[in-house]
VOPAGU-2260 file (C-alpha; in pm, 1 decimal, decimal comma):
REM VOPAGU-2260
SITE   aa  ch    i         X         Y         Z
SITE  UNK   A    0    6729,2   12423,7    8531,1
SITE  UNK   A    1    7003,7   12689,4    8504,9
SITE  UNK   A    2    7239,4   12737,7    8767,4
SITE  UNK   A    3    7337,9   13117,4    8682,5
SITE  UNK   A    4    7166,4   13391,3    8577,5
SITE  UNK   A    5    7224,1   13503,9    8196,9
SITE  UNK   A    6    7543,1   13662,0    8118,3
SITE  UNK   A    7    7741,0   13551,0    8448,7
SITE  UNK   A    8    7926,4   13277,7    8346,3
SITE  UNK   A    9    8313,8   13407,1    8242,5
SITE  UNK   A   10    8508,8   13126,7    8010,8
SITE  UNK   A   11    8737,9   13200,0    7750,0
SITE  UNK   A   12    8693,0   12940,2    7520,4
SITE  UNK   A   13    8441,6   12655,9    7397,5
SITE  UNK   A   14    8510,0   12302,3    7383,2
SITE  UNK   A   15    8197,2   12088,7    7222,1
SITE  UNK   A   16    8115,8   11746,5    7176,0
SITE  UNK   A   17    8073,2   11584,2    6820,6
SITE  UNK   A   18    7788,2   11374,9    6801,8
SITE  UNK   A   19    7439,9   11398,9    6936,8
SITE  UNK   A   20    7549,5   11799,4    7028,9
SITE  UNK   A   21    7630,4   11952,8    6695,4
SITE  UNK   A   22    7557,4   11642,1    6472,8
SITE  UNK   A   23    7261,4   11489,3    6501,4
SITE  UNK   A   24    7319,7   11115,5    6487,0
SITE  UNK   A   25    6990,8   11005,6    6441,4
SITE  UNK   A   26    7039,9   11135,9    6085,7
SITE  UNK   A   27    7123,5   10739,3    5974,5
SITE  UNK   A   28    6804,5   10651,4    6077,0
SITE  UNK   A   29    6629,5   10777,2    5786,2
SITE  UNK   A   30    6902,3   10582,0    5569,6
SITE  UNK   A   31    6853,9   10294,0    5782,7
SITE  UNK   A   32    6503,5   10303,6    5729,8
SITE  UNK   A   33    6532,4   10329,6    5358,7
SITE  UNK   A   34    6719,3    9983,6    5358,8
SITE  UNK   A   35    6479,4    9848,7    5632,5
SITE  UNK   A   36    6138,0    9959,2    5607,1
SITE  UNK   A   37    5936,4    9959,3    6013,2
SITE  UNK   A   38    6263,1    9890,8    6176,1
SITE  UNK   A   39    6533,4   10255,7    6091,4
SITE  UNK   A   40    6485,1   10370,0    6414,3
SITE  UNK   A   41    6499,3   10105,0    6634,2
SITE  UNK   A   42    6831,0   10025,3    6449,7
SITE  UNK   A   43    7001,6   10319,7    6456,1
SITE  UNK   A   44    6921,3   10342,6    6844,7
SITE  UNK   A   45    7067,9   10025,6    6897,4
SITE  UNK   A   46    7360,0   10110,7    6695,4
SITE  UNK   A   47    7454,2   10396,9    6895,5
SITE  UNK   A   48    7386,4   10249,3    7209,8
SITE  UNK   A   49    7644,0   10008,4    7174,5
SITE  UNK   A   50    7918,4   10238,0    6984,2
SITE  UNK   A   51    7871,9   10425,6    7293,3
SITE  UNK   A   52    7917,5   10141,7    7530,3
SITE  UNK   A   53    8229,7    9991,7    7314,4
SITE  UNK   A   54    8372,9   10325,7    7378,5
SITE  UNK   A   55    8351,4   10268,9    7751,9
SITE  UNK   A   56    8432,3    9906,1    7744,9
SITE  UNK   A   57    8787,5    9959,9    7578,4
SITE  UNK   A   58    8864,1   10254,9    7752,4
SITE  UNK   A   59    8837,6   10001,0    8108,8
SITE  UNK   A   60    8989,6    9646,8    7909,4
SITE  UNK   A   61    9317,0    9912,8    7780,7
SITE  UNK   A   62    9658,2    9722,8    7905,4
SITE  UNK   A   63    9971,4    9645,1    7759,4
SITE  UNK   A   64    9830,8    9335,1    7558,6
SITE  UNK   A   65    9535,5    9498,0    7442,1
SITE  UNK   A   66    9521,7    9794,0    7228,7
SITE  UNK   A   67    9230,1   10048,9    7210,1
SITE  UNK   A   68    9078,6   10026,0    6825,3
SITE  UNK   A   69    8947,7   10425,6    6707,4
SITE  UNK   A   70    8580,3   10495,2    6640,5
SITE  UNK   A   71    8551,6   10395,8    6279,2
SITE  UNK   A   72    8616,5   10072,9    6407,8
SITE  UNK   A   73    8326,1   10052,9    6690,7
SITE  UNK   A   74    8117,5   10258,4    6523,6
SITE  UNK   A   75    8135,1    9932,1    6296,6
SITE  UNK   A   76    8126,1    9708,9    6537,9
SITE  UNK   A   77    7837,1    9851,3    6704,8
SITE  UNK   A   78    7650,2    9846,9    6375,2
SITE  UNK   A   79    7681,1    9503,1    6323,9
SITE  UNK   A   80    7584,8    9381,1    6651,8
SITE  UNK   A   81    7323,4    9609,8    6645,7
SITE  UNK   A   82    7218,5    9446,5    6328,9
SITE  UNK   A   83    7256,3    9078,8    6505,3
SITE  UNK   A   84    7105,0    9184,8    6781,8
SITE  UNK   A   85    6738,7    9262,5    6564,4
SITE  UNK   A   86    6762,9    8976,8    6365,3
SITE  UNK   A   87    6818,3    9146,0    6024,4
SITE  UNK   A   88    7049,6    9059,4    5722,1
SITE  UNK   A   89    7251,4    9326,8    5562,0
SITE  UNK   A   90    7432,4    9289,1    5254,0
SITE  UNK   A   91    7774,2    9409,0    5192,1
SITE  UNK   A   92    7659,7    9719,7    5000,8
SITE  UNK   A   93    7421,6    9771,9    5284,5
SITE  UNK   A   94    7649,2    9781,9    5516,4
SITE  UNK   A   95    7867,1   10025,3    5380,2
SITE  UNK   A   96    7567,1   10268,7    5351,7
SITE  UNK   A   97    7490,8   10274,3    5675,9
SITE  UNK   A   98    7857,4   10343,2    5755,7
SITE  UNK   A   99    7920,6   10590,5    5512,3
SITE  UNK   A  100    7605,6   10742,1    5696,9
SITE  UNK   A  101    7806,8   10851,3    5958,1
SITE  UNK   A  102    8003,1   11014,7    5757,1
SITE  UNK   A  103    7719,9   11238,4    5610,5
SITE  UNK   A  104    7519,9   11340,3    5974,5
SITE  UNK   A  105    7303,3   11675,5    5926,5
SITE  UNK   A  106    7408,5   11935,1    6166,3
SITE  UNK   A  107    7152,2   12047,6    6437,3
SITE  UNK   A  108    6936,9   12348,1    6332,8
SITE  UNK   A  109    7135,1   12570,3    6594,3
SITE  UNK   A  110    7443,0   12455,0    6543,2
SITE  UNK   A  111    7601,5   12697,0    6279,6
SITE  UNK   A  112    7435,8   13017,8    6411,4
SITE  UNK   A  113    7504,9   12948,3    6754,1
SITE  UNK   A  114    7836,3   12858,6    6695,6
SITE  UNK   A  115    7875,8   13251,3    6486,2
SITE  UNK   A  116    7742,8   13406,5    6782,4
SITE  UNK   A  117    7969,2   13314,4    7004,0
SITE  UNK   A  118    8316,8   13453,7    6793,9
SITE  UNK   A  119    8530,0   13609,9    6913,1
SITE  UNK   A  120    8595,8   13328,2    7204,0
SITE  UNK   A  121    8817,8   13011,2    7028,5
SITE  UNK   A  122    8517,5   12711,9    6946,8
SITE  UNK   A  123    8696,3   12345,6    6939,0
SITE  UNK   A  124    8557,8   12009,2    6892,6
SITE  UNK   A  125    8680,7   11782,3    7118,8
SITE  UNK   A  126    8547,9   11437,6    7010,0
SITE  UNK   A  127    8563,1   11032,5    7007,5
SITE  UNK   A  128    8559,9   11024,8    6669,8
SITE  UNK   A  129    8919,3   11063,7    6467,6
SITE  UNK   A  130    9004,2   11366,6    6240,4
SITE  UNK   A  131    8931,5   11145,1    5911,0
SITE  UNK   A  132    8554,2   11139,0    5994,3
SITE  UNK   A  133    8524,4   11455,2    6173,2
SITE  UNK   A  134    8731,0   11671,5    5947,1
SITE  UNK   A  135    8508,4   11616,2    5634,5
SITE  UNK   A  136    8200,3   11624,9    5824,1
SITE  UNK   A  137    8259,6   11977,7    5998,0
SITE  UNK   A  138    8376,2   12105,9    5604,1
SITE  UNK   A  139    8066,0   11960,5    5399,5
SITE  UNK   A  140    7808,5   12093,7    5659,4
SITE  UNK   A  141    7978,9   12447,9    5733,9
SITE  UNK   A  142    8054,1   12415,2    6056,5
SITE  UNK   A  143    8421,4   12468,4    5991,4
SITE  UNK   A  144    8436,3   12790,1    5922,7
SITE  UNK   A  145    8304,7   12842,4    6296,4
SITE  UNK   A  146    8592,5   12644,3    6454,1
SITE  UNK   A  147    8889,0   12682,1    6542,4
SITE  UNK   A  148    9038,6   12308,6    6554,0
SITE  UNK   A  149    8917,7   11973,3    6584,1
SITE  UNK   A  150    9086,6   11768,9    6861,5
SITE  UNK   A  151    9038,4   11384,4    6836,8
SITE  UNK   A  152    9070,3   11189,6    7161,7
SITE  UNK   A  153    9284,9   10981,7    6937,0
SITE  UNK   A  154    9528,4   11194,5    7091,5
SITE  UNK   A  155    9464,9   11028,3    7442,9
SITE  UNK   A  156    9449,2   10702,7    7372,7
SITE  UNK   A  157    9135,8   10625,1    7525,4
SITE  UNK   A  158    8758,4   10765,6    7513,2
SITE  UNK   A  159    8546,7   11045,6    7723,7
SITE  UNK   A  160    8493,0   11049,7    7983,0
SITE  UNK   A  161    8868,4   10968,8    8077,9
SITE  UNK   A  162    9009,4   11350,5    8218,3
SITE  UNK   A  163    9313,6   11257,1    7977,1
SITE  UNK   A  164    9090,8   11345,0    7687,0
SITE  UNK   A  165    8943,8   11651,6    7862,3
SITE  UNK   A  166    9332,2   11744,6    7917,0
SITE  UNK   A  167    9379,3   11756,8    7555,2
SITE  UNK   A  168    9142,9   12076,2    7523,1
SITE  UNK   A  169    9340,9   12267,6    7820,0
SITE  UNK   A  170    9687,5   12167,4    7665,3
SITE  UNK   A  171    9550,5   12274,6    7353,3
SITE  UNK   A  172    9370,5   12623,8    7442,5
SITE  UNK   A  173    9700,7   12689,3    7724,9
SITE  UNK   A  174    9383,4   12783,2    7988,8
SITE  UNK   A  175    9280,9   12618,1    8317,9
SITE  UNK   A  176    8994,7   12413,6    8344,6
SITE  UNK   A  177    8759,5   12593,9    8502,3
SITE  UNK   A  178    8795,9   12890,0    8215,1
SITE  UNK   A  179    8678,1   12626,7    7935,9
SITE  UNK   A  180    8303,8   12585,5    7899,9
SITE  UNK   A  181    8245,8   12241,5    7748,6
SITE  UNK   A  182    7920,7   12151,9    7540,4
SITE  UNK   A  183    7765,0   11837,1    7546,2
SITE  UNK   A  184    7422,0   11684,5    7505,3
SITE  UNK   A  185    7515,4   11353,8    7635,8
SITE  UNK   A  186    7440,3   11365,4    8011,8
SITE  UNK   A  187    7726,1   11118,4    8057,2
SITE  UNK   A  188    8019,6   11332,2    7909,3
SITE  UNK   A  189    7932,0   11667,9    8067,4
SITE  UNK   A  190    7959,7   11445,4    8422,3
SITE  UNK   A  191    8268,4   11364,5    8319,3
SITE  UNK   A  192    8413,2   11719,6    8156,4
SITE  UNK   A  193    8247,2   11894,1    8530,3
SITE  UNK   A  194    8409,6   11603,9    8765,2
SITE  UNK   A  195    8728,5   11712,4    8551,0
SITE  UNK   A  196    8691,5   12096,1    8665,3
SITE  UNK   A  197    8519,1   12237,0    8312,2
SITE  UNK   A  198    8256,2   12510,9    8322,9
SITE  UNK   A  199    7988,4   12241,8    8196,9
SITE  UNK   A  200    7698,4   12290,6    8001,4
SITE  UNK   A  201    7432,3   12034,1    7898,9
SITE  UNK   A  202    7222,2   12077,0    7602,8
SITE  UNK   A  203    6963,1   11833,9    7684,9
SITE  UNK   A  204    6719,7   11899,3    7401,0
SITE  UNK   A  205    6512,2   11576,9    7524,9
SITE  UNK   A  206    6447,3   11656,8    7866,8
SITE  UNK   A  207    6674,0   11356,2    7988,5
SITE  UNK   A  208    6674,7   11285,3    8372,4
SITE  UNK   A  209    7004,0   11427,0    8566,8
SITE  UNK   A  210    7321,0   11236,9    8571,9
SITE  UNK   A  211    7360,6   11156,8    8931,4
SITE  UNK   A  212    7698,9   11010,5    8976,8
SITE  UNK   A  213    7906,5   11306,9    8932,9
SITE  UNK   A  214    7879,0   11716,4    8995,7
SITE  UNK   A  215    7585,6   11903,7    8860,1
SITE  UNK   A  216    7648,6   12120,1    8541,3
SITE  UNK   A  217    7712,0   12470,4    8586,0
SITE  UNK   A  218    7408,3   12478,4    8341,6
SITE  UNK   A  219    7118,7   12236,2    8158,2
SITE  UNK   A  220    6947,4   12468,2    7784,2
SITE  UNK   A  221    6759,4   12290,9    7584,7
SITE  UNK   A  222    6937,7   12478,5    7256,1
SITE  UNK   A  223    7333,5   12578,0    7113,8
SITE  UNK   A  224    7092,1   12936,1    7092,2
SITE  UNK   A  225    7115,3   12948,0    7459,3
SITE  UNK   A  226    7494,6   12999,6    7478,0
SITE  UNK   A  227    7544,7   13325,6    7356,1
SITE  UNK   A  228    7287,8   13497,3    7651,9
SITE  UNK   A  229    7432,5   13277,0    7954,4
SITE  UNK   A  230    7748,3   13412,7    7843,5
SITE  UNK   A  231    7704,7   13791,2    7761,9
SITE  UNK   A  232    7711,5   13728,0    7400,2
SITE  UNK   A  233    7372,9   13834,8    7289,6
């Protein structure tokens, strides 16, 4: 489903999500599978389904007496109740390879070219995760030289898909919201970038059902490729 025709969507910049849109975070399932033979996937499923749902959890316990802790430290949390949760025993040195995985995700086959393709418009990351794992991951794969700045909802305080993290991108770029296209593959954050007033696009490479609790997105590709032709680029 595409809500436009090809080239008739006008932004003037690119906000994209981190992981799952231009890093695949699957990648640590092949690590996790190395350590734990029959059961990688299912772990590194259940590892992001709970990073994800920490992320939301803090972002509704926040008050005065309790502060928000950054990604590094759910995405750690996650992993070990993940690991709890299927009944395995990881070792110390385990453990740290499986963090350290997600410091080493693959980028998504269309990621970089896409990305090239659409220059000259400004292309920020606007992620949960904090500069110190996203900074290193966009330079080792490449992807930095297609960006033009990494914003960390660190910044905010609190996760996606709270609009103050969405505001960080239109303080940063100086442009209304409705001029920013945001790029997500999680169904969940492009609800919350369109309910804030982005141009939203979904990359749902997995032909996930519809969000229904918040506005359609302006647009639902299956690849980054996509991008350039629904916005004149091609």
């Amino acid at each position: 489903m595409i809500a436009n025709s090809a080239g008739t969507f006008r932004v003037d910049a690119l906000v994209f999500d981190a992981h799952g849109t231009l890093f695949d975070v699957q990648t640590v399932a092949a690590v996790a599978e190395r350590l734990f033979p029959g059961r990688g996937d299912a772990l590194a499923r259940s590892w992001r389904r709970k990073q994800l749902e920490y992320t939301w959890l803090q972002s509704l316990m926040l008050s005065p007496t309790r502060r928000r802790e950054d990604f590094a430290a759910l995405t750690a949390h996650a992993l070990d109740h993940a690991v709890d949760a299927l009944g395995l025993v990881v070792q110390p040195a385990q453990r740290h390879r499986l963090l350290d995985a997600y410091l080493d995700l693959s980028p998504f086959p269309d990621a970089a070219g896409a990305l090239a393709s659409l220059a000259p418009l400004p292309r920020l990351v606007l992620s949960n995760g904090t500069r110190a794992m996203l900074e290193p991951l966009a330079a080792s794969t490449g992807l930095a030289l297609h960006l033009d700045a990494i914003v960390s909802a660190d910044s905010a305080g609190i996760y996606k898909p709270s609009p103050r993290v969405y505001q960080l991108a239109v303080d940063h770029l100086k442009l209304a919201p409705q001029r920013i296209g945001f790029v997500s593959s999680n169904g969940w954050d492009v609800a919350g970038a369109k309910a804030f007033g982005f141009t939203a696009f979904w990359v749902n490479r997995d032909g996930a059902a519809l969000e229904r609790h918040a506005p359609r997105p302006d647009a639902v590709i299956t690849s980054l490729e996509e991008l350039p032709g629904l916005l004149g680029l091609d």
